[in-house]
N, C-alpha and C positions, 0 to 999 in steps of 0.2 A: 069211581064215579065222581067224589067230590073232588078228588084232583083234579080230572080234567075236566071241571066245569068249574073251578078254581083258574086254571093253567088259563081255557079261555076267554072268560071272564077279565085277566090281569091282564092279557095280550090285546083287549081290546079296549083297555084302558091306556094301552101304549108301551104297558110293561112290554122287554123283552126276557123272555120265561123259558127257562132250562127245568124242565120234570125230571125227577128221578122216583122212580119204584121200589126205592128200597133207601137203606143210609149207606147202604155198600155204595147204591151208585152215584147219591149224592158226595159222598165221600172221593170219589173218582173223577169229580169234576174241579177240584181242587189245585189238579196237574193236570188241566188237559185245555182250560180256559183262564181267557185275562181274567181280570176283576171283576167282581162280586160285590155290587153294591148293597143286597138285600137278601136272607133266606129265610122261608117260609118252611118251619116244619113240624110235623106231627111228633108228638111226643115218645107215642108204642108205632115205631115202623115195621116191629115183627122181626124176626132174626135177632141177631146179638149186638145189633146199635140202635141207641133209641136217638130221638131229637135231639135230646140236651145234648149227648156225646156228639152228633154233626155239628151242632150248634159250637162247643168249644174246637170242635177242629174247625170249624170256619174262623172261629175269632184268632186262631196261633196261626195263621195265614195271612189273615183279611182283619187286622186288630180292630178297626172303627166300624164291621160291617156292622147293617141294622139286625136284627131277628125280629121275628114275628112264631111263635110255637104257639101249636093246639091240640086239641085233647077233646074225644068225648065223652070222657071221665071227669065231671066237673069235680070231683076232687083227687084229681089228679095233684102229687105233689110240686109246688112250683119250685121255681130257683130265683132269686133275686140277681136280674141279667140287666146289665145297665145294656141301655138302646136297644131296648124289647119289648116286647108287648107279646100277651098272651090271653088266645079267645078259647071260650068252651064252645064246642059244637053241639048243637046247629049254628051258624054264624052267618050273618050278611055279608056277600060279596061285598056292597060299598062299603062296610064299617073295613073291608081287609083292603080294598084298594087305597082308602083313606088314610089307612096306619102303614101303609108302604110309602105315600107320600109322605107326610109327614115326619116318618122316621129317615125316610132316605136326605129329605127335606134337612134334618136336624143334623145328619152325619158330614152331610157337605159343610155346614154352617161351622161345624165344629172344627174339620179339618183344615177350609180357609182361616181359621182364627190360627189353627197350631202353624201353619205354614208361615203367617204374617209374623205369628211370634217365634219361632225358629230365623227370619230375614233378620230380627234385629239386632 
């Protein structure tokens, strides 16, 4: 339920939002779509991949994406993830659309900067 009141929530904020049910299947969206500017994901997905592990398989693909990880374990152990952010639940949709701009915001900003200093 929080997914997809998450998923619509982002989509009517303009995000374009690919759900996955598991980290199996976010894992499988790796090779099957372009680029990934941002993922949003829970920490305990249940089965034998959690967040953080999709989370570094997105960044050996997608090296600048942003993350965003949650947990409704507020002590939940974190990881120190450059271009991340991490909410305990309960969470405010706006605080998550917010941190998707902003972060996606910050990765572009970063990448025109490497591109400009790679021209010279």
């Amino acid at each position: 339920m929080v997914r997809l009141n998450t998923v619509e929530y982002l989509e009517e904020e303009g995000f374009a939002v690919l759900a996955a049910g598991s980290g199996e299947v976010a894992l499988s969206y790796l090779d099957t779509n372009g680029q990934i500017d941002l993922l949003f994901t829970d920490i305990r997905l249940g089965g034998g991949i959690n967040g953080w592990d999709v989370g570094e398989a997105f960044r050996s693909r997608f090296p600048n994406i942003a993350v965003l990880y949650t947990s409704g374990n507020s002590l939940a152990p974190s990881r120190a993830v450059e271009r991340s952010r991490f909410f305990v639940k309960p969470y405010e949709l706006g605080e998550i659309a917010e941190a998707c701009r902003e972060l996606c915001d910050n990765v572009a900003r970063d990448c025109a900067s490497d591109r400009l200093t790679h021209r010279k």
